[in-house]
N, C-alpha and C positions, 0 to 999 in steps of 0.2 A: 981151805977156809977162805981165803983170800980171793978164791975162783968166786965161791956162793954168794959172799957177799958185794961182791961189782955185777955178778946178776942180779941179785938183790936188789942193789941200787938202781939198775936200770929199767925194771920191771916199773919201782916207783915212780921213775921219770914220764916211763910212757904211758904209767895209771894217768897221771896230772896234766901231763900234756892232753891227750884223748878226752879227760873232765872236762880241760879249758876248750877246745874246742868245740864241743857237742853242748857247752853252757854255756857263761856270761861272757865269755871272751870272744867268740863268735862274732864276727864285724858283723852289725846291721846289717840290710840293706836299705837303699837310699828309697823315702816314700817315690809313689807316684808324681812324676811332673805336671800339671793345667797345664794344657795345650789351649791358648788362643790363638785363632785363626782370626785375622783381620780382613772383613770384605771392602775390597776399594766402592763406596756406593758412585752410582753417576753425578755428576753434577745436573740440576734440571733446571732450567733458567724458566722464572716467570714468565705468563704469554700477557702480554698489557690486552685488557679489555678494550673490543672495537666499542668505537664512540655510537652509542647509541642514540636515536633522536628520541628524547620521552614526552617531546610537544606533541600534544593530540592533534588529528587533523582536525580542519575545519567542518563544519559539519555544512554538508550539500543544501547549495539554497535554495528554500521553499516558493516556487512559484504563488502568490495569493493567491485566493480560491477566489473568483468574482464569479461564483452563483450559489444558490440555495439548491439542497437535495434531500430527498431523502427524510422526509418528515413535517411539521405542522410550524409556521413562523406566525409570529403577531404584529401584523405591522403598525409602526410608532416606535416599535420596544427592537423587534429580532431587523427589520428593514423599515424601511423611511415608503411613507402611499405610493404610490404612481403606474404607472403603465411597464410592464414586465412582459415578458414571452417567456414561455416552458417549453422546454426543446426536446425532443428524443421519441423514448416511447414509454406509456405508462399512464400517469392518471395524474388529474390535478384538479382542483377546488377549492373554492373560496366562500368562507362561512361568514355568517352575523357573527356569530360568540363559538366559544370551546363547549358548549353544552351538548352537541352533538345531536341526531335526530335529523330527518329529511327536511324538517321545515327550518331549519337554520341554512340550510345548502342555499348559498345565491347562485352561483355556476357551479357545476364540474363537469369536466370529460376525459375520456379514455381516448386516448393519441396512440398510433401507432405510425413513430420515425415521421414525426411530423410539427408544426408549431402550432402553438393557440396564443394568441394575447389575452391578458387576464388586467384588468385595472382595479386596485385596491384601494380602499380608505382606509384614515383611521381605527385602529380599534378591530377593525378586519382577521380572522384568519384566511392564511395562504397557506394550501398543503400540495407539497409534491410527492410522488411516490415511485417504486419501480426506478428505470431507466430513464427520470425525466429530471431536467436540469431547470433553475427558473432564473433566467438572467434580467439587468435593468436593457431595455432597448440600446444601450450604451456600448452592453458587451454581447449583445446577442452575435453569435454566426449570423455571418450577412450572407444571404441569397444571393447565387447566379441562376439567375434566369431564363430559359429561350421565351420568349414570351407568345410561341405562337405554339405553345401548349406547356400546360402548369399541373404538375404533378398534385395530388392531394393533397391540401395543405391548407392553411387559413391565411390571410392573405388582406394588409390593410389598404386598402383604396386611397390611392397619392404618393405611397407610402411604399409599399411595396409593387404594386400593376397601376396603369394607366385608368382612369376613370373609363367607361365603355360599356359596349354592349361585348357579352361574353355566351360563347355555346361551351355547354357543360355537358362531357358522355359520362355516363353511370355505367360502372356493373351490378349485378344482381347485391342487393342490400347496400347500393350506395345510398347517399347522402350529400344536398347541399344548400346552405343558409347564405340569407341574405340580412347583417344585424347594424344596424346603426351605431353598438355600442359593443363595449366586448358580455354583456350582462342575455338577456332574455328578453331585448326591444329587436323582434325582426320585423326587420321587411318584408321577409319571405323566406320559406323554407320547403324542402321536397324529398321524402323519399323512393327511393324506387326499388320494390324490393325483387323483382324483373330486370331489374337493371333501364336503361333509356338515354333521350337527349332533350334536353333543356334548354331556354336562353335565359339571362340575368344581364339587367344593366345595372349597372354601379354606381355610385358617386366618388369624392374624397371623402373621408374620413367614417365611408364603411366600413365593414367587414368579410369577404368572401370566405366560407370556407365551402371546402371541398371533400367529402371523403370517398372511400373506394371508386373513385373517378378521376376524369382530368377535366381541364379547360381551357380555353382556346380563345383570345382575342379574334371579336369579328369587323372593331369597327366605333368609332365616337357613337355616343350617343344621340339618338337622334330628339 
C-alpha cells in the first residue's frame, strides 16, 4: 500500500511539472532586439563662390557714319545744300520733289568704282543707291594721282587736275563730258561707241569726266 501510493504521488508530481512547463510557466523568450547601425557621414565643407564680375562690358565704340547710303535724303531736313561726291559703284540722282517721274530728274548716273559731284539746293532730293556712298567734300576719299594718266573718273578743274589741255583715249562705248557745273550745262560732250582719241581743254572750276577711258595731261592751255 505504501509502495502504490509514493508512485501515486510521484506520477502527480511529474503530471504538474510537465503542465507547468509545456504552459504558463514556460520562460518567454526575450522579443527581437532593433539593430541600429550608425553611418559615420563625411564632413563636406562649403566651396566659397568665385567672385564674379556682374559689370557688363562696355559696349564697342561706334565709329560716326559721315556719309549718306543707301536711299533717298532731302536736303534742309536729312542734310544741309552743298556740293557732295558719291563714291563707289551704283547710281545716284537728284530730283525737284519726291513725286517721281523722268521730268523731276535734274541729274542722275550710274558710276562704276568711280566719283561724280552732285551740288544740291534747298528743298532738293539726293538719292544714292547700290554700292555708292555720298560724302560732304570734307570727308570725301582724297585722290592719289599720277597725273600723266587719270583712270575714269569725274574730275573737278583746280580741284582735283591742273587747268589744261588734256588727250582722252576711249574704249568701245566710252564716254567724256566737259560741264561747267555738276547739273546739264556742258561744254562739251563725246561718245565713242568704237571706242577713239580726243583732246579737251579745261578750265578751274569745270568738270572733267571720263568714262570707260583714260586721260592724260598734255600741256597749259594755249
Amino acid at each position: 500500500m505504501k509502495m502504490f501510493l509514493a508512485e501515486f504521488l510521484a506520477a502527480i508530481c511529474a503530471a504538474f511539472f510537465l503542465n507547468a512547463y509545456f504552459n504558463d510557466d514556460k520562460p518567454a523568450e526575450p522579443p527581437p532586439q532593433k539593430v541600429v547601425v550608425q553611418v559615420e557621414q563625411p564632413t563636406v565643407t562649403p566651396v566659397k563662390p568665385a567672385n564674379v564680375n556682374m559689370t557688363p562690358a562696355p559696349p564697342a565704340a561706334v565709329e560716326p557714319q559721315n556719309y549718306f547710303a543707301n536711299g533717298q535724303f532731302k536736303v534742309g531736313v536729312d542734310l544741309p545744300a552743298g556740293e557732295y561726291l558719291a563714291v563707289g559703284t551704283g547710281y545716284v540722282e537728284v530730283a525737284g520733289s519726291s513725286a517721281g517721274g523722268t521730268n523731276n530728274i535734274l541729274i542722275n548716273d550710274n558710276i562704276v568704282d568711280a566719283r561724280r559731284y552732285v551740288v544740291v539746293n534747298e528743298g532738293e532730293y539726293v538719292k544714292v543707291m547700290s554700292d555708292m556712298k555720298l560724302y560732304s567734300l570734307a570727308d570725301a576719299p582724297k585722290l592719289n594721282l599720277n597725273y600723266s594718266k587719270l583712270p575714269a573718273n569725274q574730275y573737278k578743274v583746280g580741284v582735283d587736275i591742273p587747268a589744261g589741255e588734256y588727250k582722252i583715249l576711249l574704249d568701245a562705248g566710252g564716254y567724256v563730258a566737259l560741264t561747267r557745273d555738276t547739273r546739264r550745262n556742258y561744254v562739251g560732250n563725246q561718245y565713242a561707241h568704237n571706242g577713239g582719241q580726243f583732246y579737251a581743254t579745261v578750265a578751274d572750276g569745270q568738270y572733267l569726266q571720263i568714262k570707260n577711258g583714260t586721260g592724260e595731261f598734255v600741256g597749259s592751255a594755249k
